[in-house]
C-alpha positions in Angstrom: 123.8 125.6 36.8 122.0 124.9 40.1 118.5 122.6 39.8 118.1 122.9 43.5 117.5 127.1 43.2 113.8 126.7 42.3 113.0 124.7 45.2 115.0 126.9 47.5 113.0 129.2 49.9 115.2 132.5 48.5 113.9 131.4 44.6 111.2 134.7 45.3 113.5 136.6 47.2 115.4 139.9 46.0 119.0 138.4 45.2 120.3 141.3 46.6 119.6 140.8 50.0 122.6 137.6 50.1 125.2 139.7 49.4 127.1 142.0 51.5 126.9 145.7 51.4 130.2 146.6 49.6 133.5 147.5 51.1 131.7 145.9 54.7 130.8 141.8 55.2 127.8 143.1 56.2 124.8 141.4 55.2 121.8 144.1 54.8 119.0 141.9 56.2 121.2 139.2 57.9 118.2 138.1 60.7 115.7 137.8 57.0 118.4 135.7 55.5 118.8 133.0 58.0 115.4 133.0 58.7 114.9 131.8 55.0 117.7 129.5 55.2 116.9 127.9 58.2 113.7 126.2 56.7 114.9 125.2 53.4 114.6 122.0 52.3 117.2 122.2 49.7 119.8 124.1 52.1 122.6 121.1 52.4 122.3 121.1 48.7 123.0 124.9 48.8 126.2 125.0 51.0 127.2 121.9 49.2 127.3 123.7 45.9 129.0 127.1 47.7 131.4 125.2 49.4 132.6 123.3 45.9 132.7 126.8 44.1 133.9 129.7 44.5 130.8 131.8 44.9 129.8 135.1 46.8 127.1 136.6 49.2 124.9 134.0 51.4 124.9 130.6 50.5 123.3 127.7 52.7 123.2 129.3 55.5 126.5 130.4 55.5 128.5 133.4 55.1 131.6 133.7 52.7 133.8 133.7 55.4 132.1 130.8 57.2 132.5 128.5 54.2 136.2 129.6 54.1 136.7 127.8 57.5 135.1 124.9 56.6 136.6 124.0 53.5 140.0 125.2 55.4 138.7 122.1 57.4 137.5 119.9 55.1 140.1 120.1 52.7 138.1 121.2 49.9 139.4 123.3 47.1 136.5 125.5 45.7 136.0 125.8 41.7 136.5 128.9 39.8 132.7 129.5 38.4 134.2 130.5 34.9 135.2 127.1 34.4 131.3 126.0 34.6 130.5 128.7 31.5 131.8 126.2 28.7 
């Protein structure tokens, strides 16, 4: 699905931690998360594949809402992930 994930700095770290707690957008360990992100060698590759689907929780340094705005601004209409599954 993603090549890039086993390179990624998060590859050892508890997916959990990426997503939001539920009913909040708050992001349990948010200071953690960007610290991982911020080094990453793969993270353009990350928020590149976020921003072309339609994915969840912390992605490339970015939070849902975050890549919202930008593809609001760069025209970008994110895929459904189901559509990958064939």
């Amino acid at each position: 699905m993603y090549a890039f994930r086993e390179e990624a700095n998060c590859a050892d770290t508890d997916p959990d931690a990426f997503f939001a707690t539920e009913g909040t957008s708050a992001y349990p360990s948010l200071k953690l998360i960007q610290r991982i992100c911020s080094g990453c060698t793969v993270a353009d590759q990350c928020l590149d594949y976020a921003l072309k689907h339609e994915v969840l929780g912390y992605w490339g340094n970015t939070t849902e809402f975050q890549r919202r705005v930008l593809r609001k601004k760069l025209n970008i209409i994110p895929r459904q992930l189901y559509l990958d599954y064939n």
